[in-house]
KELO-765195 format. One record per atom (N, C-alpha, C): residue in three letters; x, y, z. Coordinates in steps of 0.02 Angstrom, whole numbers, plus 32768, in hexadecimal, padded with zeros to 4 digits. Example, Ala and Ser with C-alpha at 12.3 -4.5 7.8 and 13.67 -1.06 7.14 Angstrom:
<pts>
<pt><code>ALA</code><X>8294</X><Y>7EE4</Y><Z>8186</Z></pt>
<pt><code>ALA</code><X>8267</X><Y>7F1F</Y><Z>8186</Z></pt>
<pt><code>ALA</code><X>8294</X><Y>7F5B</Y><Z>8186</Z></pt>
<pt><code>SER</code><X>8282</X><Y>7F90</Y><Z>8162</Z></pt>
<pt><code>SER</code><X>82AC</X><Y>7FCB</Y><Z>8165</Z></pt>
<pt><code>SER</code><X>8285</X><Y>8002</Y><Z>818A</Z></pt>
</pts>
This chain:
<pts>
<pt><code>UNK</code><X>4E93</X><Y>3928</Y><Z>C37A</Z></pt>
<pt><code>UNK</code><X>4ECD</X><Y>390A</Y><Z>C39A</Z></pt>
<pt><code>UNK</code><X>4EB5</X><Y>38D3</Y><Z>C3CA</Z></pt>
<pt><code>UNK</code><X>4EBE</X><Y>388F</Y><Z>C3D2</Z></pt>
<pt><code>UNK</code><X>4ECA</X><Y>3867</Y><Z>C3E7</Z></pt>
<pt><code>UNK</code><X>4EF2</X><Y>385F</Y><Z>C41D</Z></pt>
<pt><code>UNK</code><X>4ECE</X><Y>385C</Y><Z>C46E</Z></pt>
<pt><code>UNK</code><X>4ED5</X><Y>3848</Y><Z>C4A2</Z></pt>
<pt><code>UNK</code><X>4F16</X><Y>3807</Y><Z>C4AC</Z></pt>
<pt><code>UNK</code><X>4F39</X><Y>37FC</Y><Z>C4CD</Z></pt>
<pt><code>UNK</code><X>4F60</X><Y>37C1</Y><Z>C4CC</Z></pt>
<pt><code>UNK</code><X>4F81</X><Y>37B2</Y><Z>C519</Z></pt>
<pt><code>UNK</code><X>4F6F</X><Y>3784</Y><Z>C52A</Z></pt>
<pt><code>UNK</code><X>4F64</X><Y>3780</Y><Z>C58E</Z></pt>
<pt><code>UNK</code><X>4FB4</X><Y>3773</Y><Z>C57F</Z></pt>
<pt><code>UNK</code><X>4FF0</X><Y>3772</Y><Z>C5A0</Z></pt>
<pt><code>UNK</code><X>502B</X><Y>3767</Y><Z>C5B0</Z></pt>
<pt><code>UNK</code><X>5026</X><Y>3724</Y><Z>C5D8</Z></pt>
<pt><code>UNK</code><X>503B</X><Y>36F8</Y><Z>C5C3</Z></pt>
<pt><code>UNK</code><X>503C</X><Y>36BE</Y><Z>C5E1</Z></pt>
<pt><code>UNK</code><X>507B</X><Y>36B3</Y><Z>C625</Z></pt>
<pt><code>UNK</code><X>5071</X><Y>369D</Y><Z>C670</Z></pt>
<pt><code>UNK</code><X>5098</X><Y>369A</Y><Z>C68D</Z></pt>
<pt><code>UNK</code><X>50C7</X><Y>3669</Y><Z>C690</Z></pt>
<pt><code>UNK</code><X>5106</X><Y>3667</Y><Z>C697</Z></pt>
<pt><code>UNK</code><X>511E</X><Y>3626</Y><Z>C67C</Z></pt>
<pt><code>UNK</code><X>5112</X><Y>35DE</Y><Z>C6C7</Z></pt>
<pt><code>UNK</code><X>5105</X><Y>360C</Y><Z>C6F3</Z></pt>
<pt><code>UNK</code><X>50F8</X><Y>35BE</Y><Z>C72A</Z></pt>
<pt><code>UNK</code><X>50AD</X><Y>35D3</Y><Z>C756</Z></pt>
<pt><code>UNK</code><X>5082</X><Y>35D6</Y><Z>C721</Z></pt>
<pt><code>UNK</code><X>5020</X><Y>35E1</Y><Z>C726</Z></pt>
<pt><code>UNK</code><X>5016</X><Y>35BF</Y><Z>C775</Z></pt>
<pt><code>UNK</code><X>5011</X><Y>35F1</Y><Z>C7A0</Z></pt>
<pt><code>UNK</code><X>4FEB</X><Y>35C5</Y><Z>C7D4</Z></pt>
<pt><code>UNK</code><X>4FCE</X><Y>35A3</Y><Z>C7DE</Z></pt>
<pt><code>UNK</code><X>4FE0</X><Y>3562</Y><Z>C820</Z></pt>
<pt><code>UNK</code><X>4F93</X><Y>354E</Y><Z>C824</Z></pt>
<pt><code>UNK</code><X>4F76</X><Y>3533</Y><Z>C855</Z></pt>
<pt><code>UNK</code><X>4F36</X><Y>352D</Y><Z>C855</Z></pt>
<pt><code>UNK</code><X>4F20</X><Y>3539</Y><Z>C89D</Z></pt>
<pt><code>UNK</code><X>4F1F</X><Y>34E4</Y><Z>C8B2</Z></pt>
<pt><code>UNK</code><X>4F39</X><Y>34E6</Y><Z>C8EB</Z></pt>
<pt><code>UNK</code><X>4F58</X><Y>34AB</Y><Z>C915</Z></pt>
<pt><code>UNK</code><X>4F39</X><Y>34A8</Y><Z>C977</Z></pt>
<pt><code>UNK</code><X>4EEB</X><Y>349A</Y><Z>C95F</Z></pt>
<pt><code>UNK</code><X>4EDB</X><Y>3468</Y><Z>C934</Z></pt>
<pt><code>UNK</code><X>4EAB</X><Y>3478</Y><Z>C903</Z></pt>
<pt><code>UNK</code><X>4E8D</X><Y>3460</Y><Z>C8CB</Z></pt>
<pt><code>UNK</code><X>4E62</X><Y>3488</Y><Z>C896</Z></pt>
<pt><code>UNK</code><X>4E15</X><Y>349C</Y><Z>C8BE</Z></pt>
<pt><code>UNK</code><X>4E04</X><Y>34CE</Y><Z>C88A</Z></pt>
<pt><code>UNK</code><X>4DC9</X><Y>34D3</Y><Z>C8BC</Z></pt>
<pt><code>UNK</code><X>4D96</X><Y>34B4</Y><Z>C8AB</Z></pt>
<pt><code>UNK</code><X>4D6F</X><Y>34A5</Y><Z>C8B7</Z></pt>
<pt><code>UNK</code><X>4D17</X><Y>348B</Y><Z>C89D</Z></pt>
<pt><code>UNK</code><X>4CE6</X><Y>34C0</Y><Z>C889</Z></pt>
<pt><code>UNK</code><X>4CCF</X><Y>34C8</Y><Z>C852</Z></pt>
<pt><code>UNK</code><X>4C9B</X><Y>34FF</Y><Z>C856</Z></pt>
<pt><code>UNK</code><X>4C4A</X><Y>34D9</Y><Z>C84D</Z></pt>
<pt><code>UNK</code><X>4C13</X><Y>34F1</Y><Z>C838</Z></pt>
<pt><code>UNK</code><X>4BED</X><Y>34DE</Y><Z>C828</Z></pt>
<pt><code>UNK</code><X>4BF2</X><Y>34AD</Y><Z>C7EC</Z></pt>
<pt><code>UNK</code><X>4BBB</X><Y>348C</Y><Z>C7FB</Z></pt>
<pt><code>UNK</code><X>4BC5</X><Y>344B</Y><Z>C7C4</Z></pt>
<pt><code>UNK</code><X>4BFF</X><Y>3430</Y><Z>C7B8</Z></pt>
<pt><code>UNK</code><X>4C22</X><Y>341F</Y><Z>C7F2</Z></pt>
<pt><code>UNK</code><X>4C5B</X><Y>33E7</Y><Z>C7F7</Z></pt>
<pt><code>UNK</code><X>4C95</X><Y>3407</Y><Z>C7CD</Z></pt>
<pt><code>UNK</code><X>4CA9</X><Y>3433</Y><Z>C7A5</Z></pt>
<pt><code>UNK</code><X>4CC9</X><Y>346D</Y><Z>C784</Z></pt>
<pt><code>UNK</code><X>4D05</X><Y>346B</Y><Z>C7C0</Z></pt>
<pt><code>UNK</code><X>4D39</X><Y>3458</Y><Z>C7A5</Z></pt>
<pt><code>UNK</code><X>4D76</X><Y>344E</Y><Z>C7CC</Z></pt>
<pt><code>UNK</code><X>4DB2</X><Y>348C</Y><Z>C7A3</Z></pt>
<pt><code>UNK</code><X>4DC6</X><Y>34AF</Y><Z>C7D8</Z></pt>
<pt><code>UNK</code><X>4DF0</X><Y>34E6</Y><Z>C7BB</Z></pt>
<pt><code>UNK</code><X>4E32</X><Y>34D2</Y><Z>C7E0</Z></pt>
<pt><code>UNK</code><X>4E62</X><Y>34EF</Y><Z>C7AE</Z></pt>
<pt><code>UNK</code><X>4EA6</X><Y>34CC</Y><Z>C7C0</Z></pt>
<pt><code>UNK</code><X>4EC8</X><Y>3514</Y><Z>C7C8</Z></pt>
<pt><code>UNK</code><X>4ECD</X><Y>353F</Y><Z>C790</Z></pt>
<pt><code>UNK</code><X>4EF9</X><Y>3572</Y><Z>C77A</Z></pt>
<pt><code>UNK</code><X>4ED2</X><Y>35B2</Y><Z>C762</Z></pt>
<pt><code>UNK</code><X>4EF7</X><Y>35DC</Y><Z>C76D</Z></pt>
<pt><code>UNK</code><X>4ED3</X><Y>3631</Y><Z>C74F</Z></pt>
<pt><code>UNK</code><X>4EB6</X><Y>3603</Y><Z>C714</Z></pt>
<pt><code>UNK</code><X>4ED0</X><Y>35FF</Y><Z>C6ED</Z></pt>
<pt><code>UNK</code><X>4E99</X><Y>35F2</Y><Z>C6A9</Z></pt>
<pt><code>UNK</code><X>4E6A</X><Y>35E5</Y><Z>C6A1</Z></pt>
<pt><code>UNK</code><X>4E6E</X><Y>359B</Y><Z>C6C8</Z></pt>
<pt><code>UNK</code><X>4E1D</X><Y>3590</Y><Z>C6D8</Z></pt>
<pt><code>UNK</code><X>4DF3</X><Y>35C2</Y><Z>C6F3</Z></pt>
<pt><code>UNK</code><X>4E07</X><Y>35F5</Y><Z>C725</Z></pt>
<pt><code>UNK</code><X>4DF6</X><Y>3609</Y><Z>C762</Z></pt>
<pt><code>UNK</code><X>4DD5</X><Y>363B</Y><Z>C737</Z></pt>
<pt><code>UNK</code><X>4E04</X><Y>3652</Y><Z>C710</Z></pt>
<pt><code>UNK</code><X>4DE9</X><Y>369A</Y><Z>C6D9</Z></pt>
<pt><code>UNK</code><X>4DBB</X><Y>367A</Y><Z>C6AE</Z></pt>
<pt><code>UNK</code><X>4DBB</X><Y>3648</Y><Z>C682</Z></pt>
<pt><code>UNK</code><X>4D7D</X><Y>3631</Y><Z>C65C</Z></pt>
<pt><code>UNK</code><X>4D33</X><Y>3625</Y><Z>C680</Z></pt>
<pt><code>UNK</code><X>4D3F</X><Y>3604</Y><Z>C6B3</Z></pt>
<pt><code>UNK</code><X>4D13</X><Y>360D</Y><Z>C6E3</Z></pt>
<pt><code>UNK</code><X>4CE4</X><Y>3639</Y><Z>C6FD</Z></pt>
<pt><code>UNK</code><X>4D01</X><Y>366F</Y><Z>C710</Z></pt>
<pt><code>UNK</code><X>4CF4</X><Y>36B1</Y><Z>C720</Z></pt>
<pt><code>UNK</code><X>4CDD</X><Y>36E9</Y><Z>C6E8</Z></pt>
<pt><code>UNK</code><X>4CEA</X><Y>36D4</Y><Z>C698</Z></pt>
<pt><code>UNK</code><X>4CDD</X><Y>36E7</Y><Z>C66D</Z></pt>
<pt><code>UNK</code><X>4C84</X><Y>36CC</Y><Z>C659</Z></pt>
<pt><code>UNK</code><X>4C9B</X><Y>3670</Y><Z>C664</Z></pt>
<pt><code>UNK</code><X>4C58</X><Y>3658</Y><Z>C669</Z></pt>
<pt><code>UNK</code><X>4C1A</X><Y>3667</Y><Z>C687</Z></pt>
<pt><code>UNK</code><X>4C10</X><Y>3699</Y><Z>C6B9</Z></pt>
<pt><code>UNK</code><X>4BED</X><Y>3692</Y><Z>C6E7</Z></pt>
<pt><code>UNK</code><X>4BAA</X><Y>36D4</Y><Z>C6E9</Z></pt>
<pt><code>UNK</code><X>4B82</X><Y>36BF</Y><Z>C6B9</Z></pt>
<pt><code>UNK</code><X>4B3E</X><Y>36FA</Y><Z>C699</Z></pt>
<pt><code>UNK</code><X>4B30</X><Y>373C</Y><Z>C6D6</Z></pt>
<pt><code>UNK</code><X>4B10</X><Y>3718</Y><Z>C701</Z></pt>
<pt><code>UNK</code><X>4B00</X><Y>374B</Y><Z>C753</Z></pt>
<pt><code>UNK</code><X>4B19</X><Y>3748</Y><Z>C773</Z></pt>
<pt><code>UNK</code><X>4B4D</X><Y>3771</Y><Z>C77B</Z></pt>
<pt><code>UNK</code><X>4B7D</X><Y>376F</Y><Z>C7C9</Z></pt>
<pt><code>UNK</code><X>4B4A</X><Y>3795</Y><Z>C7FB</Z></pt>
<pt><code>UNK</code><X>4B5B</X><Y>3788</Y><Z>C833</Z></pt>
<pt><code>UNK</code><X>4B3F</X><Y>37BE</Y><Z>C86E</Z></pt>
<pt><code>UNK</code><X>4B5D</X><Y>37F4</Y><Z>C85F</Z></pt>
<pt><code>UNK</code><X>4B96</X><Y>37FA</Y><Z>C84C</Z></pt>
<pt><code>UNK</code><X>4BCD</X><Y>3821</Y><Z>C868</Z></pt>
<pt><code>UNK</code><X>4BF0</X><Y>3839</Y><Z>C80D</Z></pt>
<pt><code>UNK</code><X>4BCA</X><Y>3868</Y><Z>C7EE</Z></pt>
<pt><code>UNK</code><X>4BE6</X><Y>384F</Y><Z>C7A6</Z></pt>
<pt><code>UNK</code><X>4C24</X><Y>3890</Y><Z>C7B6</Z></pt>
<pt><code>UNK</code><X>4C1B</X><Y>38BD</Y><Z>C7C6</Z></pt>
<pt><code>UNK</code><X>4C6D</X><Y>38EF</Y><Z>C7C5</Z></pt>
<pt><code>UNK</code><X>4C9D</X><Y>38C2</Y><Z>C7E5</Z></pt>
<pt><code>UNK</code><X>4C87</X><Y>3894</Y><Z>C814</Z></pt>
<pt><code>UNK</code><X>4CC5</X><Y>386F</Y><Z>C846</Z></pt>
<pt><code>UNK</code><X>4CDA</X><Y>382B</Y><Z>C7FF</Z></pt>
<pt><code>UNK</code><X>4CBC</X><Y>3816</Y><Z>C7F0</Z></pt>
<pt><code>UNK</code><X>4CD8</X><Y>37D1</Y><Z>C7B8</Z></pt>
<pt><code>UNK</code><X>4CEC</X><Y>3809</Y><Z>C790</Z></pt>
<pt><code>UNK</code><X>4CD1</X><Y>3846</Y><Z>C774</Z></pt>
<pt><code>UNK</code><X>4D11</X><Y>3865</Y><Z>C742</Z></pt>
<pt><code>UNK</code><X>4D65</X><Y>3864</Y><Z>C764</Z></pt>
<pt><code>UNK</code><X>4D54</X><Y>3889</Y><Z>C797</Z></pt>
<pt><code>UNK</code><X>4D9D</X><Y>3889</Y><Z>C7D3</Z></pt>
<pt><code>UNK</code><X>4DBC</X><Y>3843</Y><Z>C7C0</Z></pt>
<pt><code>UNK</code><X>4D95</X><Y>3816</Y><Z>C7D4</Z></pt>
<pt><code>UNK</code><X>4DBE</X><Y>37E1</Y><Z>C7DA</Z></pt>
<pt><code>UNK</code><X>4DCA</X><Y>37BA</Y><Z>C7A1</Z></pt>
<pt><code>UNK</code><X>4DB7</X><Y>37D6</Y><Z>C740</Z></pt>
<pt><code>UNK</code><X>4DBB</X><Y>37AD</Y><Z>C713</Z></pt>
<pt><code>UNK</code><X>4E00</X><Y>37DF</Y><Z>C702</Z></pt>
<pt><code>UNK</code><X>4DEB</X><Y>381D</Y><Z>C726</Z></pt>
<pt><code>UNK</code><X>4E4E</X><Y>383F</Y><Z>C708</Z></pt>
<pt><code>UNK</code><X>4E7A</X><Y>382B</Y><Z>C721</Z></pt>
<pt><code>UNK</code><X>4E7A</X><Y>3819</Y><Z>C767</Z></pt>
<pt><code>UNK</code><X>4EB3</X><Y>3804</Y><Z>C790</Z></pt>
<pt><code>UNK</code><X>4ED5</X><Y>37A9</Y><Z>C778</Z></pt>
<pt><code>UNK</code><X>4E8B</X><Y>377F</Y><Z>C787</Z></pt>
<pt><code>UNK</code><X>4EAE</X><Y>3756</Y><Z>C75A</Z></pt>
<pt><code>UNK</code><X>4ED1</X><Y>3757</Y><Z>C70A</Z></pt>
<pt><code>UNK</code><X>4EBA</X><Y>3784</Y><Z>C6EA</Z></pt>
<pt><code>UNK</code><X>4EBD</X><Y>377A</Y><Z>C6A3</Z></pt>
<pt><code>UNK</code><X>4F25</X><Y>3798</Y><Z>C69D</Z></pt>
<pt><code>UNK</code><X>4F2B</X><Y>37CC</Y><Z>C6DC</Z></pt>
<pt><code>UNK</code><X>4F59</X><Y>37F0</Y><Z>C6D0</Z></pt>
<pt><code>UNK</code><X>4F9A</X><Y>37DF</Y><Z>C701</Z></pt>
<pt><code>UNK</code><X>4F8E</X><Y>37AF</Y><Z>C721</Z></pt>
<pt><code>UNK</code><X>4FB6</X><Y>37A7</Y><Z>C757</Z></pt>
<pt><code>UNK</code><X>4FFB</X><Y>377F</Y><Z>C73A</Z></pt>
<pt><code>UNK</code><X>501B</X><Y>37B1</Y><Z>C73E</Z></pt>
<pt><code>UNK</code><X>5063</X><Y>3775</Y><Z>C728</Z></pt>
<pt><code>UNK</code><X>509A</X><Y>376B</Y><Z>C749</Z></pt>
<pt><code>UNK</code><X>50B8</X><Y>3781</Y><Z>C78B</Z></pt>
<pt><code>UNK</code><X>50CE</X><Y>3766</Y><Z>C7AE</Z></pt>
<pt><code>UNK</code><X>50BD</X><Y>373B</Y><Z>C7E1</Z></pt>
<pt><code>UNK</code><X>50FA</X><Y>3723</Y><Z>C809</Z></pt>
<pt><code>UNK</code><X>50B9</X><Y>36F0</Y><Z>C831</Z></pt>
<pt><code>UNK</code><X>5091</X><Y>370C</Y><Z>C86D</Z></pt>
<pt><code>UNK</code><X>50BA</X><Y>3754</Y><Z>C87B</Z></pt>
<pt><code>UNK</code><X>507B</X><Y>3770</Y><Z>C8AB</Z></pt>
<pt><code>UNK</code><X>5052</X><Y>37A2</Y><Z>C8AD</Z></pt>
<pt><code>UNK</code><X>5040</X><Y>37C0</Y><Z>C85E</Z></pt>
<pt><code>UNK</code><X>5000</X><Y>37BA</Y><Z>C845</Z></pt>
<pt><code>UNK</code><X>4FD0</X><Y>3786</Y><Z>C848</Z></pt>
<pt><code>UNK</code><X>4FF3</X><Y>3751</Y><Z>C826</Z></pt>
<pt><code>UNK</code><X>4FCC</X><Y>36F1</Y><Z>C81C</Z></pt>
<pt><code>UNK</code><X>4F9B</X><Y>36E8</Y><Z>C856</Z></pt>
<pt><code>UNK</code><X>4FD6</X><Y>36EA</Y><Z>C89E</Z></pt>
<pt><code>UNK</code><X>4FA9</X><Y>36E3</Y><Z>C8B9</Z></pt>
<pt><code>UNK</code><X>4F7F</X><Y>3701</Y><Z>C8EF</Z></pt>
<pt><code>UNK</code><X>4F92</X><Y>3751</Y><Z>C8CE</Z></pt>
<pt><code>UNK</code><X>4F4D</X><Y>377A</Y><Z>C906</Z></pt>
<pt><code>UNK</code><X>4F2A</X><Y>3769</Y><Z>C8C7</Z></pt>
<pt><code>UNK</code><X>4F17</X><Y>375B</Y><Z>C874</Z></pt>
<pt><code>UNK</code><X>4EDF</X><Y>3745</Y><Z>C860</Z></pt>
<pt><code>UNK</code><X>4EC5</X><Y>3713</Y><Z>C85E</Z></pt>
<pt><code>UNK</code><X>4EEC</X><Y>36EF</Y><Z>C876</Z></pt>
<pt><code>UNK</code><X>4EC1</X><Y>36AF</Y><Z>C895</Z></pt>
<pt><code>UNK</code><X>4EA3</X><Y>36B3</Y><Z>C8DA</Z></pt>
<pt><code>UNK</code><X>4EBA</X><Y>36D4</Y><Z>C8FF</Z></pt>
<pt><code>UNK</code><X>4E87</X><Y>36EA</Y><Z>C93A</Z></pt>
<pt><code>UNK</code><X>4E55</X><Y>36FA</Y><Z>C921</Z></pt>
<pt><code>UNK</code><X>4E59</X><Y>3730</Y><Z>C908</Z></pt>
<pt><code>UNK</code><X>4E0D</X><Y>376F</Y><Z>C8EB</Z></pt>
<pt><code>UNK</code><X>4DF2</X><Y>372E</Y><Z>C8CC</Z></pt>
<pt><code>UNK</code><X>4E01</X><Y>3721</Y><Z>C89F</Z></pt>
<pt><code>UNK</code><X>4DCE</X><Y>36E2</Y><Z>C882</Z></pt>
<pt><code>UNK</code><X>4DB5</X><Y>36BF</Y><Z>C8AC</Z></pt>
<pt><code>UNK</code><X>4DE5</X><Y>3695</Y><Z>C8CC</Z></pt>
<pt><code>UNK</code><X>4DBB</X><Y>3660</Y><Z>C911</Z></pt>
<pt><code>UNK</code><X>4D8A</X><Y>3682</Y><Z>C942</Z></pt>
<pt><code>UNK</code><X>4D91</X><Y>36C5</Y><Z>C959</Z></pt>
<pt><code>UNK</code><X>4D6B</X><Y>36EA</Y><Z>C97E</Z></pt>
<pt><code>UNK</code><X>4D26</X><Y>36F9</Y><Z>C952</Z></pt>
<pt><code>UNK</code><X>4D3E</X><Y>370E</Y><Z>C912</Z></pt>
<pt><code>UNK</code><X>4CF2</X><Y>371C</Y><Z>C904</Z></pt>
<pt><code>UNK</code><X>4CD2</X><Y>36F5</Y><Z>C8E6</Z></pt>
<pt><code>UNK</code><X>4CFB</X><Y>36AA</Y><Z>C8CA</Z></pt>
<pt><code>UNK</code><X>4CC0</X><Y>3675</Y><Z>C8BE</Z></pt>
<pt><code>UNK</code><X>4C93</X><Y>365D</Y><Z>C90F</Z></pt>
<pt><code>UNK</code><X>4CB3</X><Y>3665</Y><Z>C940</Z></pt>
<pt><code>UNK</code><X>4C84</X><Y>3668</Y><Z>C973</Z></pt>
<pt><code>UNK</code><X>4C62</X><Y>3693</Y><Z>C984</Z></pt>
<pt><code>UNK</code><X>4C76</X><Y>36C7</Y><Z>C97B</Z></pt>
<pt><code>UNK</code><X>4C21</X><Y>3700</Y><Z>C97A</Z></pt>
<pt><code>UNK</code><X>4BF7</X><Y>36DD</Y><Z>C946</Z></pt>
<pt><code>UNK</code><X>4C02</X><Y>36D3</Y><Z>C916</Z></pt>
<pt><code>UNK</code><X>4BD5</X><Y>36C4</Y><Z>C8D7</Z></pt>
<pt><code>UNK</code><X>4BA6</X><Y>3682</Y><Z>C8F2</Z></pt>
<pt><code>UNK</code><X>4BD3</X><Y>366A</Y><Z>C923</Z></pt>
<pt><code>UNK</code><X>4B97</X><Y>3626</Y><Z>C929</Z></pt>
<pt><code>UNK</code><X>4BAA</X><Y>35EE</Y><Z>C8F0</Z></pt>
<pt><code>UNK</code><X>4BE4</X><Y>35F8</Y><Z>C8E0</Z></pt>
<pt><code>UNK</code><X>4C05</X><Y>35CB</Y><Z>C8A6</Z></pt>
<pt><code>UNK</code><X>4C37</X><Y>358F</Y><Z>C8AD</Z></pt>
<pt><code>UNK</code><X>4C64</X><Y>359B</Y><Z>C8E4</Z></pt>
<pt><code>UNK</code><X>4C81</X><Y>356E</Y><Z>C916</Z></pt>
<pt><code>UNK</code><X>4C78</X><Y>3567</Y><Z>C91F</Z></pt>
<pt><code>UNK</code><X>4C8B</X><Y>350C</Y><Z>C931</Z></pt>
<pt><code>UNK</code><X>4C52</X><Y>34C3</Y><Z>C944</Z></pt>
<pt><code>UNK</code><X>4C96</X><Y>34B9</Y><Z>C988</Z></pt>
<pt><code>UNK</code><X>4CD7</X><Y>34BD</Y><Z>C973</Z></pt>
<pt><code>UNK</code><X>4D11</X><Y>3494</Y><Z>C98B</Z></pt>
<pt><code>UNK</code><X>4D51</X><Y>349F</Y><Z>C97E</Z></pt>
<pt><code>UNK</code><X>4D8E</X><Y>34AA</Y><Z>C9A9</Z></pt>
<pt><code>UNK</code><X>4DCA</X><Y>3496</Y><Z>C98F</Z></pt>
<pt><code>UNK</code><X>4DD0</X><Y>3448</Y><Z>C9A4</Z></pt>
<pt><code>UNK</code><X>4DE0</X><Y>3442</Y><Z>C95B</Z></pt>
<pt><code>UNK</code><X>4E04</X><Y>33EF</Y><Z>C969</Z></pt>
<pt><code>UNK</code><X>4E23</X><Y>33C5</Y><Z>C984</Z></pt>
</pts>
């Protein structure tokens, strides 16, 4: 059986985008989740699981955006955030 993310119909987004390493500009969970999918050695690999469910699953908007917190918080533990824009 085949996984299928529920798409939200008004996808957050972060205002202003963030900067990650290597100039990698994130706008929206999607990115935020591919990203976080991308990423071989986390410090923190149970915490990026946490935070690849929350983005992956968040569909109202205030789910959206306590997972966009958790994301923004732990791309700065990671040492991965450069900047908000």
């Amino acid at each position: 059986m085949q996984r299928r993310r529920i798409e939200p119909t008004n996808e957050f987004k972060f205002d202003p985008p963030l900067t990650l390493r290597e100039n990698l500009v994130v706008a929206t969970l999607a990115e935020a989740a591919a990203f976080t999918r991308s990423l071989k050695k986390p410090r923190l690999p149970k915490t990026k699981a946490t935070v690849l469910r929350w983005l992956e699953r968040a569909t109202d908007e205030d789910q959206q955006r306590k997972a966009a917190n958790m994301f923004r918080i732990w791309a700065e533990s990671e040492g991965v955030l450069l900047q908000s824009r």
